[in-house]
C-alpha positions in Angstrom: -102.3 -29.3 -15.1 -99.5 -31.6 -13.5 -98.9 -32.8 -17.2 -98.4 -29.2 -17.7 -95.8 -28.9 -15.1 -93.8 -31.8 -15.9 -93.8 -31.0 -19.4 -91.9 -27.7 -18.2 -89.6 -29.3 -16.0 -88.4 -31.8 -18.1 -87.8 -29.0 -20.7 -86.1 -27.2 -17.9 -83.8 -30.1 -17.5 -82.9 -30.7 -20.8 -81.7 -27.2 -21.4 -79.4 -27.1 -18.0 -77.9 -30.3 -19.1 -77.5 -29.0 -22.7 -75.7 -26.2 -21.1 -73.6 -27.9 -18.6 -72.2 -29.8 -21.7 -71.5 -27.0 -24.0 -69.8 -25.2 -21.2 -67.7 -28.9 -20.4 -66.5 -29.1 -24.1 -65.9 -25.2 -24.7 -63.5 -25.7 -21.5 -62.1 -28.7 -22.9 -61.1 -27.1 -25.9 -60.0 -24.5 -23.9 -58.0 -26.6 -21.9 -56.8 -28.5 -24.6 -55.7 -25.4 -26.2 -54.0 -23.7 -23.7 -52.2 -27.5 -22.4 -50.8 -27.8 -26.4 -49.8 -24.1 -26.5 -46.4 -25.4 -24.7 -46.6 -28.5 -26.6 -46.5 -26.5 -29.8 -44.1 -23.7 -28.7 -42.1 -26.8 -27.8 -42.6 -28.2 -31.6 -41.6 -24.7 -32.9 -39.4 -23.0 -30.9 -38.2 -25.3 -28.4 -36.7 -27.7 -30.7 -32.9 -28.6 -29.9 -31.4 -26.2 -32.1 -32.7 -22.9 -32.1 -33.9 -22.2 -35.9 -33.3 -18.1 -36.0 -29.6 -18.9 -34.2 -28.3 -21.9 -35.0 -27.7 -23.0 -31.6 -28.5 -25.9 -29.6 -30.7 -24.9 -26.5 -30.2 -27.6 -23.5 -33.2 -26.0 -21.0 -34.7 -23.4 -20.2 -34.5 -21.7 -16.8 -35.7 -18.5 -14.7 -32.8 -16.2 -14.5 -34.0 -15.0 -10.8 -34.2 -18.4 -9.9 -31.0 -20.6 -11.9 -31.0 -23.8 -10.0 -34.7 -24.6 -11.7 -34.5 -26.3 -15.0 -37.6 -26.5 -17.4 -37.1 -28.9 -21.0 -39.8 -26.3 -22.7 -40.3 -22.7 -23.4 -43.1 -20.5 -21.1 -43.8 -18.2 -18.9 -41.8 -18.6 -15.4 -43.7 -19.9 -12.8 -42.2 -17.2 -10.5 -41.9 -14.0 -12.0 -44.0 -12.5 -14.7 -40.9 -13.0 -17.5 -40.4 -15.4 -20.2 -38.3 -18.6 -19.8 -34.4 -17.7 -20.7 -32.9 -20.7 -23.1 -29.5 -22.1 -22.0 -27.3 -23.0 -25.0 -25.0 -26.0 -25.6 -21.9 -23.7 -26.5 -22.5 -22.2 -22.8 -22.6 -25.2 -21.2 -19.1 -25.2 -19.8 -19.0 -21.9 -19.1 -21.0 -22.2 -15.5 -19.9 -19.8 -13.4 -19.0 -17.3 -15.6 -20.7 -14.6 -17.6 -20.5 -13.3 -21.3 -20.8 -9.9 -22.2 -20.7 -8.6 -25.5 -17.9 -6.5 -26.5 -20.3 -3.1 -26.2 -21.7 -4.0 -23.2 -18.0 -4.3 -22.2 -17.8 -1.1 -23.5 -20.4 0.7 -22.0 -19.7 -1.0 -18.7 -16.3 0.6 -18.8 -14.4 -2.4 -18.2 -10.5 -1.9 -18.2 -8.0 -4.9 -17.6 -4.5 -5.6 -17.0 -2.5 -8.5 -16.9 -0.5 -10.5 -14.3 2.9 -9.9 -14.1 5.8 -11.1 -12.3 7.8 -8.1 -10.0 9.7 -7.3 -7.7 8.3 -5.8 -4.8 10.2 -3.5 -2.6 8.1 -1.9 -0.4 9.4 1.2 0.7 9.1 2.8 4.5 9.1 6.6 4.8 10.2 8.3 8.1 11.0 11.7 9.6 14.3 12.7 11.0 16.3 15.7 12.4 20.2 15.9 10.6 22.5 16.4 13.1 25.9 16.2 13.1 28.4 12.9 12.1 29.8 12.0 15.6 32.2 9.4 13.5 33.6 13.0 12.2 35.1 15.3 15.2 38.4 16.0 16.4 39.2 17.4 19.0 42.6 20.1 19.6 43.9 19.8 22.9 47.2 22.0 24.3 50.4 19.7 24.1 52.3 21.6 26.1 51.7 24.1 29.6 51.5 27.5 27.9 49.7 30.6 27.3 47.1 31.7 25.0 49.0 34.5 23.3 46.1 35.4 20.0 42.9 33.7 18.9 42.3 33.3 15.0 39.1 31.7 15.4 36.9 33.5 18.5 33.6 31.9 18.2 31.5 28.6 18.2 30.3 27.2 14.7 33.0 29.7 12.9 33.7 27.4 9.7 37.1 26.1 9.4 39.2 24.2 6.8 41.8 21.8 7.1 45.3 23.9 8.2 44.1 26.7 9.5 45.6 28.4 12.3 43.4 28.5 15.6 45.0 29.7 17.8 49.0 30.9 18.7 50.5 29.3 22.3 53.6 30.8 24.1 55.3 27.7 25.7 58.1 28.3 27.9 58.6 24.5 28.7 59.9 24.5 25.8 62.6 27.5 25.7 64.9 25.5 28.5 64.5 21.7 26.0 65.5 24.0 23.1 68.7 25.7 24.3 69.5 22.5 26.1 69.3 21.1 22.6 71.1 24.1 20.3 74.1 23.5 23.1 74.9 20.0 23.3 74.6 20.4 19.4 77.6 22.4 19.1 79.9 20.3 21.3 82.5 18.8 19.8 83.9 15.1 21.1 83.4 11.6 21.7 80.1 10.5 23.1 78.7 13.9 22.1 75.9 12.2 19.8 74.5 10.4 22.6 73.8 14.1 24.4 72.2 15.3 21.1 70.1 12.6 20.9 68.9 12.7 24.6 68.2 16.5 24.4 66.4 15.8 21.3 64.2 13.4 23.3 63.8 15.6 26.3 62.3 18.1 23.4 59.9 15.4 22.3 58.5 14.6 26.0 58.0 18.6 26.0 55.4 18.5 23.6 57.4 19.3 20.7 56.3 17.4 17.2 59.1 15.6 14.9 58.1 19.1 12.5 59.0 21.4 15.0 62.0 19.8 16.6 63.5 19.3 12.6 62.8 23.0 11.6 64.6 24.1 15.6 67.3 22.2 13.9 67.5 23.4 11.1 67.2 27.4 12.0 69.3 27.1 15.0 66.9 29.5 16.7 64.7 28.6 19.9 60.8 28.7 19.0 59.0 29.1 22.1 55.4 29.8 20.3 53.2 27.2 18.3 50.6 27.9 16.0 47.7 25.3 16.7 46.0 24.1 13.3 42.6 22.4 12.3 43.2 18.7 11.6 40.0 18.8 9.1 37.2 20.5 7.3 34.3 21.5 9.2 33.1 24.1 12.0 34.1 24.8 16.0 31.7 22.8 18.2 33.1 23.8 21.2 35.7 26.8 21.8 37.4 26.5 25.3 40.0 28.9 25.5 40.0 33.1 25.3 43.3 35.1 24.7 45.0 35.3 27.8 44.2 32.1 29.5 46.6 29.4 31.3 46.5 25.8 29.9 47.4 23.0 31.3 49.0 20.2 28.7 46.4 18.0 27.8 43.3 20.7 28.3 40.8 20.5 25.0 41.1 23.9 23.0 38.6 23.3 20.2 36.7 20.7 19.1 35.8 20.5 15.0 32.9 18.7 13.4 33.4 17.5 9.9 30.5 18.5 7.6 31.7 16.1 4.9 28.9 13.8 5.9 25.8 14.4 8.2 23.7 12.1 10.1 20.1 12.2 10.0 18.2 10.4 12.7 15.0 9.3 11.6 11.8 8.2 13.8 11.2 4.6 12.3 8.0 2.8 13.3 8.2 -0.7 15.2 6.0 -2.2 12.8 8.5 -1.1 10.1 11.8 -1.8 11.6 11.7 -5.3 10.3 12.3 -4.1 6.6 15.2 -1.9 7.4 18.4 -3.0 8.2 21.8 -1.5 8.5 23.4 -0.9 4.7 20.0 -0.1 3.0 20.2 2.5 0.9 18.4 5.6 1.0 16.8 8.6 -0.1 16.2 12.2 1.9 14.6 15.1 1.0 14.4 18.2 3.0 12.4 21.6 2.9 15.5 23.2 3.0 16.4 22.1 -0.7 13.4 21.4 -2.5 13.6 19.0 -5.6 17.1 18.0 -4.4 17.0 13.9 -3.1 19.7 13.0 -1.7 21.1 9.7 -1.7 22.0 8.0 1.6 23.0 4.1 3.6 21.2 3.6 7.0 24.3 3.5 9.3 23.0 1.8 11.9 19.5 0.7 14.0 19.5 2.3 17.5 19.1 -0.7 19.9 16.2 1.0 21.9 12.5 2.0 21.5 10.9 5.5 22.6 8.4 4.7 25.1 6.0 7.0 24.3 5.9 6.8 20.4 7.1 3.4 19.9 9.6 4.3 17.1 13.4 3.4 16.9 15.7 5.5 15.8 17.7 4.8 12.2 20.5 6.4 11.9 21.2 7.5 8.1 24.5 8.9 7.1 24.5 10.9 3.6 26.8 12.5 1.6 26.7 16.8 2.2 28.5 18.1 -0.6 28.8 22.1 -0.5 28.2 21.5 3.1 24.2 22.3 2.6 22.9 20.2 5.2 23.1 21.6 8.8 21.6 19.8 12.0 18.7 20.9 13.2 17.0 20.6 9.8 14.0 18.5 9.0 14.1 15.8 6.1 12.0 12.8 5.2 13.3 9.7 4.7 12.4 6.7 2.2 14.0 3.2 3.0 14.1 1.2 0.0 14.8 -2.7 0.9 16.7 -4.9 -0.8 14.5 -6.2 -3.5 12.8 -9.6 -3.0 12.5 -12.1 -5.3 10.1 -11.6 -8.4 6.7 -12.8 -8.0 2.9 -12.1 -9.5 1.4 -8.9 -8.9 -1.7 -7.3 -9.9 -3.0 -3.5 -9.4 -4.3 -3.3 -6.0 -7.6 -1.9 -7.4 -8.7 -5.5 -9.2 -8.3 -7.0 -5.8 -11.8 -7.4 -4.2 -11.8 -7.6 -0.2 -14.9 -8.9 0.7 -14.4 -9.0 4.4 -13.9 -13.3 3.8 -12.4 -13.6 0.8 -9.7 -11.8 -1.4 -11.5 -12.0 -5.4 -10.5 -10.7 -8.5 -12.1 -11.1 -11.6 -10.7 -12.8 -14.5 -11.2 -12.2 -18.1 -11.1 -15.4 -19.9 -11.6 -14.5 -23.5 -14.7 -13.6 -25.9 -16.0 -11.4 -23.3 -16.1 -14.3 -20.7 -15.8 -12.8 -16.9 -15.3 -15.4 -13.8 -14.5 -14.6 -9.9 -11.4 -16.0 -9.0 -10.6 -16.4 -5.1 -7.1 -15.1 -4.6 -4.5 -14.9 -1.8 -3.0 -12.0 -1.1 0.7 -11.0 0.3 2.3 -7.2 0.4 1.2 -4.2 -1.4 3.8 -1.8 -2.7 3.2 1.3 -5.4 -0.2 0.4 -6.3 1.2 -3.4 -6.8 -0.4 -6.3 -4.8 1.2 -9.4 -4.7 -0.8 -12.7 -5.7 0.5 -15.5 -3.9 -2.3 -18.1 -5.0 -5.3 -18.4 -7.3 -3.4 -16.8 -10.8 -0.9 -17.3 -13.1 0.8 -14.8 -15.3 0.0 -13.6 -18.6 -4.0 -13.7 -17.0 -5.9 -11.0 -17.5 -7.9 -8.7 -14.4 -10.5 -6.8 -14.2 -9.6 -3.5 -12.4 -12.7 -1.5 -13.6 -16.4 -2.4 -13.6 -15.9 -5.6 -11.3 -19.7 -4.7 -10.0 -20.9 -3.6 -13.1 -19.5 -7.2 -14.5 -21.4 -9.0 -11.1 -24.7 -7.5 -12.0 -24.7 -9.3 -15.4 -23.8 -12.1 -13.7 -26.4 -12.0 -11.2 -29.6 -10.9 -14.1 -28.0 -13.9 -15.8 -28.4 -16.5 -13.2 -24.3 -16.9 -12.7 -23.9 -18.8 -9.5 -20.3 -18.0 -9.0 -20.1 -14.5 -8.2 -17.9 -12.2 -6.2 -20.4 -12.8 -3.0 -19.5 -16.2 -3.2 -20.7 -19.7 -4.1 -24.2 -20.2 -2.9 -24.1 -22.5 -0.1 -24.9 -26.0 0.3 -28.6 -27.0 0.6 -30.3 -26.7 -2.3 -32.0 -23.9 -4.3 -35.0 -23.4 -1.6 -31.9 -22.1 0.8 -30.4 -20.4 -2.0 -34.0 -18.6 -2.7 -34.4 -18.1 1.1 -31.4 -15.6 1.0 -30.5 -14.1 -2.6 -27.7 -11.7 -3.0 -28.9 -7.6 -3.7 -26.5 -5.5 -5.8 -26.6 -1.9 -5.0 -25.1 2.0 -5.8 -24.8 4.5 -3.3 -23.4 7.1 -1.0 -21.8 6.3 2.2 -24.1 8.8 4.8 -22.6 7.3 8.4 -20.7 4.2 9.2 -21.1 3.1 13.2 -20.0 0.1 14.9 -22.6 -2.4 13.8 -24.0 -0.4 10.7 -23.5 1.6 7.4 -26.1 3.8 6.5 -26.1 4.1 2.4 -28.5 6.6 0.4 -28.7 4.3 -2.7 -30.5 3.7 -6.1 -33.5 2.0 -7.0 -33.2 -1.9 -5.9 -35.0 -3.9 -8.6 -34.9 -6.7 -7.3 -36.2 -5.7 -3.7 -38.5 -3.9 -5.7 -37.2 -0.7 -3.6 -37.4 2.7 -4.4 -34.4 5.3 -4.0 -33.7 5.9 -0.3 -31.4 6.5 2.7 -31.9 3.0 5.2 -29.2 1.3 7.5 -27.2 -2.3 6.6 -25.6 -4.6 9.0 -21.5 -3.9 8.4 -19.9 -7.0 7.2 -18.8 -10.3 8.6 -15.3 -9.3 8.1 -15.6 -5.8 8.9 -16.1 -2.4 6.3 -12.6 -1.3 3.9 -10.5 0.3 6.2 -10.0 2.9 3.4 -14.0 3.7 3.2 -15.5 7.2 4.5 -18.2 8.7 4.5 -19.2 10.6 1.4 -17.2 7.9 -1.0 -19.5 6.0 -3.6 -19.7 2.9 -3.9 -21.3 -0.6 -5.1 -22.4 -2.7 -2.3 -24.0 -6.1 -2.2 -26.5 -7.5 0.5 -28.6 -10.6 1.8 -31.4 -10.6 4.0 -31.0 -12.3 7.4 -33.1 -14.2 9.7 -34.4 -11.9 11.7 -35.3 -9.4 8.9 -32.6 -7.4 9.1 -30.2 -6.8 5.8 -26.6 -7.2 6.1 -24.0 -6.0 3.6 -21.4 -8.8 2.0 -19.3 -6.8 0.1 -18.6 -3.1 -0.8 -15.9 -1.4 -3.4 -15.3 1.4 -5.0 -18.1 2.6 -7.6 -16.9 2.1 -11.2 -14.9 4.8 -12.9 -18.2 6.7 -14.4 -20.7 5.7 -12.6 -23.2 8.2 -11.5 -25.7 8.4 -8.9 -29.3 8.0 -10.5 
């Protein structure tokens, strides 16, 4: 019986030990096979040059994760993807990204190049015309006398140059005249000297050198004088009635020219810089649609309104046909003198990330890379580049997100979010940058609330949620309802903060 039993037990034994050791060599070979399934992906298709392309591959790497290099094909140790192969031929190209010439198309890229301008940014203002003060004269009496007829009866009656306003009876006059027609006729020495003093009593009368020839000539005393306009324009001011004393020296009428107007225009302090006295103009008014008028500014008003902190420019323009009357409204565009030429680009390839200024260059072959830029005026769409470009470059000035997105599924590390920042790639993982599309719903004073896309790489589903504005603040053009890409990080504390937003690509639609 116990010979029975041990029999058994050794049998026992034999078969678990016979078992442990198949199971130890079908996992070896397992293990051996799946450790040389690398080894001979490696042999095959991780050779140096890649045999279906041609090219040689210099690592691979995770495209989530760029800063990790593998020397061997496989699956990426941190998402469920295949290894990406880096190429020799893109070796020099880190930092920027390639993109065929249809995915160019499809991402409805547009360009344009850098050029070298001359801005002149222009200032617009509002003004009232009134009347050219430089342009009056004024009619006083010359004489004591007496309104005998008015030819012009009320204010702002036009006039033109010569004609009568008004008929004076002057009896100072009558006794300098016959003192004058007598002496005339006296015959004998010294008798010129008496001609010539009665001829100067005349003059101290009031009489003009005119008047006191055709006396002279007529032999006839004039005791009335017909009062004239010295120049084109309209009565301002209308003293006198028909009837009336004067007094020599009392102001009749006063004319203002219409040859030329004024128009004072409202010019904002922050402007006034730009404008200076001898800068030409142009004016438009209501009162004369699609007429512009061509102007100087006159002068800069030495004094700033209080309440609406504007100075006055005073603009002086042409009014031929006398069509501009004060009291009317007109806008006004100062043009400076232009500046020197420099580089500009369209305003809409400049990318304000709230740090930085970035535009992005194409380079050739479908080659995209984020250039940091500095900025100076903006004038008609134009912005001036003051560093970072040169001209004959090409810009991007359509699609710059679209083009970031590759970048960012590519692994790029130079992107228009910025360089990631020194520490390594396990500070680099600890914050990744998030490229969005979606509507602006509210922007507060700490937040923007977006209803975006799908995030695939938060894994997120469509849906309305709150960001952190930017460090450097949100466009001051954005509103709510505009459309746009946006790019964010995660902070610290959990929270998500946006880095950059811009207009949405020309055809981009909401999915």
């Amino acid at each position: 019986m116990d010979t029975k039993k041990l029999t058994i037990a050794l049998l026992v034994a034999i078969a678990v030990g016979a078992g442990g050791y198949g199971l130890y060599k079908f996992g070896m070979h397992r293990g051996m096979g799946m450790a040389n399934a690398p080894q001979a992906a490696s042999s095959t298709q991780g050779t140096s040059v890649n045999q279906a392309q041609g090219r040689k591959v210099l690592y691979w790497h995770d495209p989530m994760v760029p800063g990790q290099k593998f020397d061997k094909p496989g699956k990426s140790p941190f998402m469920d993807m295949d290894l990406v192969p880096v190429y020799a031929d893109e070796a020099g190209d880190e930092g920027k990204v390639s993109i065929s010439p249809r995915v160019e198309q499809n991402l409805g890229v547009r360009t344009a190049e850098v050029t070298k301008n001359r801005l002149a940014s222009s200032v617009e203002a509002v003004g009232n015309v009134a009347y050219n003060e430089r342009d009056v004269a004024v009619v006083q009496a010359r004489s004591n006398g007496y309104v005998e007829r008015l030819f012009v009866r009320a204010a702002l009656d036009p006039v033109k140059k010569g004609q009568p306003l008004a008929a004076l009876y002057v009896p100072d006059w009558v006794a300098a005249q016959e003192e004058f027609l007598t002496v005339r006729q006296m015959r004998g020495p010294g008798t010129d000297g008496l001609v010539e003093g009665a001829r100067q009593r005349m003059r101290l009368a009031g009489m003009t050198d005119a008047q006191i020839r055709s006396v002279e000539s007529s032999g006839k005393v004039q005791a009335r004088l017909t009062v004239s306009a010295p120049i084109n324009g309209v009565v301002g001011e209308l003293t006198v009635r028909e009837g009336m004393t004067i007094a020599s020296g009392a102001p009749m009428f006063r004319i203002n020219g219409l040859g030329t107007v004024w128009v004072n225009a409202e010019l904002p302090e922050a402007a006034s810089a730009a404008v200076r006295p001898g800068a030409r103009v142009e004016a438009r008014t209501p009162a004369l649609p699609g007429t512009l008028l061509q102007g100087k500014v006159s002068a800069i008003l030495p004094e700033v309104e209080a309440t609406t902190r504007t100075l006055k420019a005073r603009v002086e323009l042409a009014n031929p046909g006398q069509r501009l009357v004060p009291g009317m409204f007109a806008t006004v565009s100062f043009t400076p003198a232009a500046s020197a030429e420099t580089l500009t680009v369209p305003t809409e390839a400049v990318i304000q990330t709230g740090t930085r200024s970035v535009v992005m260059l194409k380079q050739g072959q479908g080659k995209f890379m984020p250039v940091d830029v500095q900025i100076g005026r903006e004038s008609n769409g134009q912005t001036e580049i003051l560093k970072g470009l040169e001209a004959g470059q090409k810009v991007v000035v359509s699609g710059q997100f679209l083009i970031d997105s590759e970048a960012s599924l590519r692994g790029t590390a130079n992107r228009l979010s910025g360089p990631a920042p020194a520490g390594g790639s396990k500070q680099t993982a600890a914050a990744p940058t998030h490229h969005a599309h979606g509507k602006v719903e509210h922007i507060d004073k700490d937040e923007i609330t977006f209803s975006h896309d799908p995030v695939p790489s938060m894994q997120w589903p469509a849906m309305t949620m709150g960001f952190k504005i930017p460090a450097g603040g949100v466009p001051k053009n954005l509103a709510v309802g505009d459309t746009v890409d946006f790019e964010f990080q995660q902070t610290k504390d959990g929270s998500f903060q946006v880095t950059s937003i811009a207009p949405a690509a020309v055809g981009a639609t909401r999915k």
